[in-house]
N, C-alpha and C positions, 0 to 999 in steps of 0.2 A: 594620189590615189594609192591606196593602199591594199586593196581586195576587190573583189569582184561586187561585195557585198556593198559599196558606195554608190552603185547604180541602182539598187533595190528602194525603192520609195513607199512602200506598201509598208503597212505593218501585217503581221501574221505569219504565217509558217515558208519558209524559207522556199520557193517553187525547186519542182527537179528540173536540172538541165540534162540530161539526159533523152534521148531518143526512146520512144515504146517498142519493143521486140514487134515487129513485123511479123513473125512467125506464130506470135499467140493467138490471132483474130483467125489463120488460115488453119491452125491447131483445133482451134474451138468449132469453125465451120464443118470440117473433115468427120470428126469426130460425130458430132450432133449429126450428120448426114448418114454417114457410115455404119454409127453405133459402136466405133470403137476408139479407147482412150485413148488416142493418141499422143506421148510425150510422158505419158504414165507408166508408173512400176504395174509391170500385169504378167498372169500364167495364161496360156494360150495353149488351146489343143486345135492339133494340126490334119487334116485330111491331105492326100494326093504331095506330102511332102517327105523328105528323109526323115527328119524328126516325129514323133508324134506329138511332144509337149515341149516347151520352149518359157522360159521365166525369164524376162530383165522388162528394160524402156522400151516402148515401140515407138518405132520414129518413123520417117515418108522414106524410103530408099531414094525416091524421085519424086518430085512436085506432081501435083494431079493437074491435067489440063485444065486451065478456065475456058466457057465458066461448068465449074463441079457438076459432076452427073452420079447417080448412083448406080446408074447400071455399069459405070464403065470397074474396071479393078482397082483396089491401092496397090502401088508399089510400095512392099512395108521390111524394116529389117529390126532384128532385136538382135544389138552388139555388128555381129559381121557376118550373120546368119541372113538372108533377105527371105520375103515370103510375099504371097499378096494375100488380099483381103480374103477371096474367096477359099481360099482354104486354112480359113480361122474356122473350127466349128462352135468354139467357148470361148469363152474369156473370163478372168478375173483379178480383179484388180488384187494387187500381191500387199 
């Protein structure tokens, strides 16, 4: 044997061995819920925080409890700024 490729019986496009990021289905749920890009380049205006406006990625600072509610907050940070949800008043994607 020589590759990996001598177990493959199929003909057609080579499958990915690779695992699916686990983080893109709870990115896409969050977001669609929330109403905000999470994992996206975005500007963001800021109520009740030291900043007023804020531009990079927004990521989860902390996982949201399951299962998802929207009344509850994100915990959200852009770089090493954190923030939550509730005091995004705008967004746009950058």
């Amino acid at each position: 044997m020589e590759s990996q490729q001598d177990f493959l019986f199929a003909d057609g496009p080579v499958p990915e061995l690779h695992l699916p990021d686990p983080r893109s289905n709870l990115y896409a749920d969050v977001a669609a819920l929330w109403q905000i890009p999470v994992g996206q380049l975005i500007r963001v205006e800021l109520t009740g925080h030291q900043f007023s406006e804020l531009r990079g990625r927004i990521e989860l600072a902390r996982a949201p409890d399951l299962p998802l509610d929207r009344r509850e907050y994100l915990a959200l940070r852009i770089g090493t700024i954190e923030l939550t949800s509730r005091q995004i008043t705008a967004w746009s994607l950058v």
